[in-house]
C-alpha positions as CSV (number, residue, x, y, z in Angstrom):
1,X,20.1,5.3,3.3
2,X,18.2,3.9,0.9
3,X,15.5,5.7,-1.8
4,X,12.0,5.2,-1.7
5,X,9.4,4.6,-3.9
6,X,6.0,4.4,-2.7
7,X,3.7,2.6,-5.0
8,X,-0.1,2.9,-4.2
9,X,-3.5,2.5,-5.6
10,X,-4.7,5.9,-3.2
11,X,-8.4,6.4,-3.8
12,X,-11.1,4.8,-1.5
13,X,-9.6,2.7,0.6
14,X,-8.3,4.8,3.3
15,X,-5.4,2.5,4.0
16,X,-2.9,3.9,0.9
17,X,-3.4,8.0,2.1
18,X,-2.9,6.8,5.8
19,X,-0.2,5.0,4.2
20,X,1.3,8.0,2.8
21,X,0.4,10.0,6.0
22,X,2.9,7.8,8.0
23,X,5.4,7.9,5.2
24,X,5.5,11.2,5.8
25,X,5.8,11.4,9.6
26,X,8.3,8.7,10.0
27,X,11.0,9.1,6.8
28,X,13.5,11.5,7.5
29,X,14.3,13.2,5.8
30,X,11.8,13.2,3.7
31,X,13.6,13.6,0.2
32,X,14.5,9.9,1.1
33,X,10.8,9.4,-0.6
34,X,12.6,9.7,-4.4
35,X,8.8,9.0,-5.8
36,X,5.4,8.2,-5.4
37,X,3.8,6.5,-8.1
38,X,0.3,5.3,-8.7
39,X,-1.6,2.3,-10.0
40,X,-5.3,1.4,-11.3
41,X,-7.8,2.7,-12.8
42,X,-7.8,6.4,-13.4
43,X,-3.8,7.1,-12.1
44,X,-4.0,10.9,-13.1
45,X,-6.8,11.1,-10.2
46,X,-5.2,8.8,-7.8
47,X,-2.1,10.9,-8.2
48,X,-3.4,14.6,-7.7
49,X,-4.9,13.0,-4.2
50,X,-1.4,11.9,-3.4
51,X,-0.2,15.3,-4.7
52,X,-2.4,17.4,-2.4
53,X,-1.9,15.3,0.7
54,X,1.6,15.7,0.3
55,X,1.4,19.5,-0.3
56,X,-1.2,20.0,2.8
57,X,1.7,18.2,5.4
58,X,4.5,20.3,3.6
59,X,5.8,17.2,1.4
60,X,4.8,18.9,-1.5
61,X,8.9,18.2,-2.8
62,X,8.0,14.8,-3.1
63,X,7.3,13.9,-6.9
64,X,4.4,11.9,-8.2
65,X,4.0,9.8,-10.9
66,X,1.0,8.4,-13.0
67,X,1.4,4.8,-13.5
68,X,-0.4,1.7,-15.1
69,X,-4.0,1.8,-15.6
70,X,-4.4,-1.4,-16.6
71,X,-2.6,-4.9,-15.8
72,X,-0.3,-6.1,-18.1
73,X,-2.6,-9.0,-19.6
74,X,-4.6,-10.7,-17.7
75,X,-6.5,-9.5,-14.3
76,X,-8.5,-7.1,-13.3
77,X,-8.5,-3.5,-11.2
78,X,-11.3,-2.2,-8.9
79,X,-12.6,1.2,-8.8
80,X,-15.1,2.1,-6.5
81,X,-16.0,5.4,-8.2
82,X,-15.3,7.2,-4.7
83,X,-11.7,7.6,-5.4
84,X,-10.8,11.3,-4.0
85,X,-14.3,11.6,-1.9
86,X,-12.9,13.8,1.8
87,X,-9.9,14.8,0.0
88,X,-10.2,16.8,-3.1
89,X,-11.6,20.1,-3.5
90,X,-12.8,22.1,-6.6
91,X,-10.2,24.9,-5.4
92,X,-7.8,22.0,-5.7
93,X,-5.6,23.0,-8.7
94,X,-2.4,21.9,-9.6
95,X,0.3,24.4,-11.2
96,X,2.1,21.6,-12.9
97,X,1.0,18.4,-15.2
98,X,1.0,15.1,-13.5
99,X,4.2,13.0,-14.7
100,X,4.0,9.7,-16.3
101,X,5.7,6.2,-16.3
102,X,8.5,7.3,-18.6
103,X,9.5,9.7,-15.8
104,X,9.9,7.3,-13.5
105,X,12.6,5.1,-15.4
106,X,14.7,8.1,-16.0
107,X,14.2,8.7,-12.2
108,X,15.2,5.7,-11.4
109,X,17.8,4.8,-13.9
110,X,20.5,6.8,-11.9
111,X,19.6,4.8,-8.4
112,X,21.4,1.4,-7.2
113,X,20.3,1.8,-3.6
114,X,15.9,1.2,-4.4
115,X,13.2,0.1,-1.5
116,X,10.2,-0.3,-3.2
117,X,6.9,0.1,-0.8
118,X,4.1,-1.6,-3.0
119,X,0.5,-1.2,-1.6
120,X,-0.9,-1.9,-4.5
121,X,-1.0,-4.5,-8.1
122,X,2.5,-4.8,-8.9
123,X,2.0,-3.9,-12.6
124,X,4.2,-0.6,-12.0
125,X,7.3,-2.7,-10.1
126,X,6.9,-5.7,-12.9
127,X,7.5,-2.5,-15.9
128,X,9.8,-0.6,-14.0
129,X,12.0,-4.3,-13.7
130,X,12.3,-4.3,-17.7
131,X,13.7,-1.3,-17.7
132,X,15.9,-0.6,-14.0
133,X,18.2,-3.8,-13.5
134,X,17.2,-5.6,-10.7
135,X,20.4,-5.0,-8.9
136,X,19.3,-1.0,-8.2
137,X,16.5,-2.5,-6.4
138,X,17.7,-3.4,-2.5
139,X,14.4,-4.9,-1.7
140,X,10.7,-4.6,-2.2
141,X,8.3,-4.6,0.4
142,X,5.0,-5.8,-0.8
143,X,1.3,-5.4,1.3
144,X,-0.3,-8.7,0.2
145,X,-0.3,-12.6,0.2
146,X,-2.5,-15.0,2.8
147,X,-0.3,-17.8,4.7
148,X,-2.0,-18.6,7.6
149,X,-5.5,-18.2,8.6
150,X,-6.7,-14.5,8.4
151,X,-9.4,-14.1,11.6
152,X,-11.4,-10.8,12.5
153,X,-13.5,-10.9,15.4
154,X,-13.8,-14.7,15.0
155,X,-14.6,-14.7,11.6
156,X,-12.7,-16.2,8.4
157,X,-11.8,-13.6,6.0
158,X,-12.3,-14.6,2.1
159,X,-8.7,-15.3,-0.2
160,X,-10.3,-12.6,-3.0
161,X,-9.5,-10.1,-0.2
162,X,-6.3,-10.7,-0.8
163,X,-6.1,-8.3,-3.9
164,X,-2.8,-6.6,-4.7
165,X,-1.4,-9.7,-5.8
166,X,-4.1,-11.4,-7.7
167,X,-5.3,-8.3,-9.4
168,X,-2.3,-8.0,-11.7
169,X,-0.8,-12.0,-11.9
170,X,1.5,-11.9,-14.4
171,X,2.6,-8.4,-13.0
172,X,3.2,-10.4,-9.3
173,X,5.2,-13.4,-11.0
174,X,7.7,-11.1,-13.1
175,X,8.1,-9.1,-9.5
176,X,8.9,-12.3,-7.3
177,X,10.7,-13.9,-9.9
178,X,13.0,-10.9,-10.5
179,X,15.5,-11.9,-7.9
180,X,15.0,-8.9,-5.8
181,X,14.3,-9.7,-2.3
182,X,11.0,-9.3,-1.1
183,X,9.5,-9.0,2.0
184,X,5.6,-9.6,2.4
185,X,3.4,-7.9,5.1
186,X,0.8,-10.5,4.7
187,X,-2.9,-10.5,4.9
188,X,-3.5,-12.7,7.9
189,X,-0.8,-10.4,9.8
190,X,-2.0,-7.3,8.4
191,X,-6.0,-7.6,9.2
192,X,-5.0,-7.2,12.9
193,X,-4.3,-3.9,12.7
194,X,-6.9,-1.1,12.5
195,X,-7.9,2.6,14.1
196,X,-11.2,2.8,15.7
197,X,-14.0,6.2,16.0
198,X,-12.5,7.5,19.1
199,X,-8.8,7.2,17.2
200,X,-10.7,9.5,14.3
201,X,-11.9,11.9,16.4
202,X,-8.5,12.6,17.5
203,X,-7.2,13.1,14.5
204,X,-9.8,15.9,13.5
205,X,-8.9,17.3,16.6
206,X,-5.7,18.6,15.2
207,X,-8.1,21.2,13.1
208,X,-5.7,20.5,9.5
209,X,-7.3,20.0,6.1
210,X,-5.0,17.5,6.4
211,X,-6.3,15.5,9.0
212,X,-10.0,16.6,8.4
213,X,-9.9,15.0,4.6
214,X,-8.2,12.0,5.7
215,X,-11.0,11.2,8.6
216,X,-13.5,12.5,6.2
217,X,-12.5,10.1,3.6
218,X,-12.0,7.1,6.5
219,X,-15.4,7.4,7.6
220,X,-16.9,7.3,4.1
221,X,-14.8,4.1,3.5
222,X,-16.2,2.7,6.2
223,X,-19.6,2.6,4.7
224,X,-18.5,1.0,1.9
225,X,-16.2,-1.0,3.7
226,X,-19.0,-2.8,5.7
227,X,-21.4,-3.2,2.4
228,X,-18.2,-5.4,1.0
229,X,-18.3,-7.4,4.0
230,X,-21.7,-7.8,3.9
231,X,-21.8,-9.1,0.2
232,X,-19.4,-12.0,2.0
233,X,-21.6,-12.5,5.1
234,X,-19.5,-11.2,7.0
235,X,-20.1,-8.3,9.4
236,X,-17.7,-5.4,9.9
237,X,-16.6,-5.4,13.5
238,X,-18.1,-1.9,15.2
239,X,-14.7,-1.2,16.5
240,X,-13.1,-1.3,13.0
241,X,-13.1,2.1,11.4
242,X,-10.4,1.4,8.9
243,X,-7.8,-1.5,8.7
244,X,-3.8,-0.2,8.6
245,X,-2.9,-3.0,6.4
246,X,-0.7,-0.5,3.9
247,X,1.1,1.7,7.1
248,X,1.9,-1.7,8.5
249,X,4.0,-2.1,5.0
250,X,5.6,1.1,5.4
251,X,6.5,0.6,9.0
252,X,8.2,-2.7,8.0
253,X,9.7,-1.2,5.0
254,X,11.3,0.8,7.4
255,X,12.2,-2.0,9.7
256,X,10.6,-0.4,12.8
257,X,9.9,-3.7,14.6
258,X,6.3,-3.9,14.7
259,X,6.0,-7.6,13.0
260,X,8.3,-10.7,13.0
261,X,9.5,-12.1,9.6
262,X,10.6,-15.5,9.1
263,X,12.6,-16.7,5.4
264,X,10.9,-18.9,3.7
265,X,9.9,-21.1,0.4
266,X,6.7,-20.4,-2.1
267,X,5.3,-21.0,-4.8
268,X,2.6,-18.9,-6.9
269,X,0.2,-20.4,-9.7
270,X,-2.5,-18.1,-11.8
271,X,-5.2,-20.4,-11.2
272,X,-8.6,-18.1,-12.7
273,X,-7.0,-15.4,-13.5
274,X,-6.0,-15.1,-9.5
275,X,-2.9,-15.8,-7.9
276,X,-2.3,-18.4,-5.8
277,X,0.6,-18.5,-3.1
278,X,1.6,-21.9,-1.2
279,X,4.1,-22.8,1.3
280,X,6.9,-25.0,-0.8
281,X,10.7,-26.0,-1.1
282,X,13.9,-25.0,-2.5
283,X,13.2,-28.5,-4.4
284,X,9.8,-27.5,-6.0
285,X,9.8,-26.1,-9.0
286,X,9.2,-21.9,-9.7
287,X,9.7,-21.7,-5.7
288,X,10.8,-18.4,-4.5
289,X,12.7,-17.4,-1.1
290,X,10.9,-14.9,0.6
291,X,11.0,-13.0,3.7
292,X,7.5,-13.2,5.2
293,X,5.6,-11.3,8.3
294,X,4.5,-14.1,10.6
295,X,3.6,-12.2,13.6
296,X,2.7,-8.7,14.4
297,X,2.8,-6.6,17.6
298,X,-0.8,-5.0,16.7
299,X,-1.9,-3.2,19.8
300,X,1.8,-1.1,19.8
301,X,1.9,-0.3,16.1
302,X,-1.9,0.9,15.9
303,X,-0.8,3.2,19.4
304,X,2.2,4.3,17.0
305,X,0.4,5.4,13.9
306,X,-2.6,7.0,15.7
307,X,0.2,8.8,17.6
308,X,2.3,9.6,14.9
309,X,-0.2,11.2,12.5
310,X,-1.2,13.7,15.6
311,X,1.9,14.9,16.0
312,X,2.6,15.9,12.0
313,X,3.1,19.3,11.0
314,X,0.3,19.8,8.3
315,X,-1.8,22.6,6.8
């Protein structure tokens, strides 16, 4: 079986601690997770949220990491300035300091059998690559790129939404030129998915912390949620309280069968300081072979991750 790393940007958008949550239900055991590691912005803070989700559904074992705070030259990370809002407590205190990237390599540095779940920039996977050959890596599983036309409730989502590979685009061409194989949960596949109220209210029915501060911090992302879509013109479908873009990643990550993936040629230029990914050819220049979702069984896999964060064991 192969180790995990799960690489996030945890903080406002619910999507990364749901992520986690069903990371945590699903793996087993769970010391197959060798590390969680965070991204953007203020990574001490992103990690302690990690670190106190994991401890309130028993996966306290589970190491976290701080990562990169900033890309590695050009781009740009968001922080919403809500990062930990539902989740953290002043009683939260942690008995131990929060590791850091250097920690990680000599983590890692024993390993040859890697799966890399990135829900975030890559700017962590592109530094841990110069240091870990890219033979200890098996695959990485990344929660980005927009193939096709991504469609909610009729209406055309933006490319900029597509973040985790534009905010960091040198980061993303070191990771998909590395060699490593790569499977992409794309955006147009991943927008499908989402948990609605009455799935919430569920959830806090269980009577945890743990699934309290995670619906807690859902329904406050939702509110900002719908002010981003509204700065596109777009509204927020009523029936959308969160999208599952990054569980859908884990669940592929652990091949579960919720989406279809078919091989296939791209290319990616930095056009603005954004990342651009097009269909292409083994012919065409920079192309890389990629394993990429092109379908996805929505209406199973959101049954399966509402049902499988009732039935976890948590504090």
């Amino acid at each position: 079986m192969s180790s995990i790393i799960l690489d996030t940007d945890i903080g406002s958008d619910i999507d990364d601690a749901f992520a986690l949550a069903l990371a945590i239900a699903v793996v087993k055991p769970i010391t197959r997770v060798l590390a969680v590691t965070t991204v953007s912005g203020e990574v001490e803070l992103r990690a302690k949220i990690a670190r106190v989700l994991l401890a309130l559904s028993n996966a306290g074992q589970v190491p976290v990491y701080a990562g990169a705070s900033e890309p590695l030259e050009t781009g740009k990370f968001v922080w919403f300035g809500t990062e930990g809002d539902g989740v953290l407590c002043e009683s939260d205190v942690l008995m131990d300091p929060i590791r850091g990237f250097e920690d990680v390599v000599k983590l890692v540095s024993r390993k040859s059998d890697l799966e890399v779940i990135a829900l975030g920039p890559l700017t962590n996977i592109a530094r841990l690559l110069e240091f870990v050959p890219s033979r200890s890596f098996e695959r990485i599983t990344i929660m980005g790129g927009y193939l096709g036309d991504a469609t909610v409730n009729g209406a055309a989502i933006p490319r900029c939404f597509d973040y985790n590979i534009s905010a960091d685009p040198i980061a993303s061409l070191k990771v998909f030129r590395s060699g490593v194989p790569i499977q992409l949960v794309t955006l147009d596949q991943a927008v499908k998915t989402y948990i609605t109220n009455p799935d919430l209210d569920k959830l806090e029915a269980r009577g945890t912390r743990f699934h309290r501060s995670i619906v807690n911090a859902a329904r406050q992302w939702r509110i900002l949620l719908a002010a981003i879509w509204s700065g596109f013109g777009l509204t927020l479908p009523s029936y959308v309280a969160a999208f599952l873009h990054d569980p859908l990643a884990v669940a592929c990550a652990l091949d579960l069968g919720y989406c279809d993936f078919d091989s296939m040629w791209l290319r990616l230029n930095i056009d603005n300081d954004e990342v651009a990914i097009h269909k292409s050819t083994p012919f065409s220049r920079g192309s890389v072979k990629v394993c990429c979702s092109v379908a996805v069984d929505a209406a199973r896999f959101n049954s399966f991750f509402v049902e499988s964060l009732i039935g976890m064991h948590a504090s």
